[in-house]
C-alpha positions in Angstrom: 13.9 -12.4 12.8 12.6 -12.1 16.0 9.2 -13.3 17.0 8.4 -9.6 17.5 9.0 -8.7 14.7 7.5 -11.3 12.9 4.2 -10.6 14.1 4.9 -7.1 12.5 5.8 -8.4 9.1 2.1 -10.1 9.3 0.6 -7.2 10.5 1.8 -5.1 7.4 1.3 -8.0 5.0 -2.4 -8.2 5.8 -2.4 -4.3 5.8 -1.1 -4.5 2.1 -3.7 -7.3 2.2 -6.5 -5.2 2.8 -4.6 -2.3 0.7 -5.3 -5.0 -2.5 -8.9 -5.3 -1.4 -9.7 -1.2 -1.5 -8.0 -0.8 -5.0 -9.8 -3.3 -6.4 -13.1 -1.7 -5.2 -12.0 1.6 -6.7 -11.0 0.0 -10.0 -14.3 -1.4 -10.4 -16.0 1.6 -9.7 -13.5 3.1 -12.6 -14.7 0.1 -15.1 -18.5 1.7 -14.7 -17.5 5.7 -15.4 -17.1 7.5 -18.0 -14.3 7.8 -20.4 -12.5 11.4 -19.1 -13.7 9.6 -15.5 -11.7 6.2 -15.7 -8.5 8.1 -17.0 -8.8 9.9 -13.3 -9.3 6.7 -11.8 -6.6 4.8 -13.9 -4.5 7.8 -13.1 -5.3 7.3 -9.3 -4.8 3.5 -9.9 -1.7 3.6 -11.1 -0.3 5.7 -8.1 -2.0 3.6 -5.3 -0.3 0.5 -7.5 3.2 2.0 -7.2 3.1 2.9 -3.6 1.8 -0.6 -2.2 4.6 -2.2 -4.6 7.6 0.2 -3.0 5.7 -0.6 0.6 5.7 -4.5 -0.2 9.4 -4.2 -1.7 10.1 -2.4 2.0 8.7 -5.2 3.3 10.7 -8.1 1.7 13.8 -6.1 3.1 12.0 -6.5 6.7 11.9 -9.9 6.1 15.1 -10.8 5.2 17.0 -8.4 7.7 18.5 -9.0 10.1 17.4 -8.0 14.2 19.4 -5.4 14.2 18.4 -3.6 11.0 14.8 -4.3 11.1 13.9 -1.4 13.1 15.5 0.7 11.1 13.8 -0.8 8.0 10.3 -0.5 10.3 11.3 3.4 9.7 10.8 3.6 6.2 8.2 1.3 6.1 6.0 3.2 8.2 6.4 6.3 5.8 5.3 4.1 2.9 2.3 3.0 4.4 1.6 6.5 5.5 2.2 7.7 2.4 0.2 4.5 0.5 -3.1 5.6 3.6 -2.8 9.5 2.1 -3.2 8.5 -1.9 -5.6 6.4 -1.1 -7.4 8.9 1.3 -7.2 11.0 -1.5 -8.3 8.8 -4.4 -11.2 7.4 -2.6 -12.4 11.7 -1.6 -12.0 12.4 -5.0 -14.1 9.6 -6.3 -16.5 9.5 -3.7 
């Protein structure tokens, strides 16, 4: 891997980093809500958990690519984190 693009990979990995960090936030605001509340936020939750787990399982494939196929990797990356930035977006208006 490039040094290029290992700067990157530890740009995204403190991204997820932070990602972590705003879940947990929302999940203790779930623990104080009431019951038909948390299911929403459990609901929310649980989608926020499987995005940042396909973005970090995009990201162990950056990491163990090759040059060549790392930009292309980058690719679908990037639409995972935009997608993971829209749910939680979304979770944190509705909640708010």
């Amino acid at each position: 891997m490039t040094q290029s693009s290992s700067a990157s990979v530890e740009r995204l990995k403190a991204k997820l980093d932070e990602w972590d960090a705003q879940i947990d936030k929302l999940e203790a605001q779930a623990r104080q809500k009431k019951a038909e509340t948390k299911i929403s936020y459990n609901q929310a939750l649980s989608d926020l958990r499987s995005q940042r787990k396909a973005a970090k399982d995009k990201l162990d494939k950056m990491e163990k690519a090759g040059a060549d196929a790392f930009d292309d990797l980058r690719e679908g990356f990037d639409r995972a984190l935009s997608e993971m930035s829209d749910a939680y977006e979304r979770a944190t208006a509705r909640f708010s």
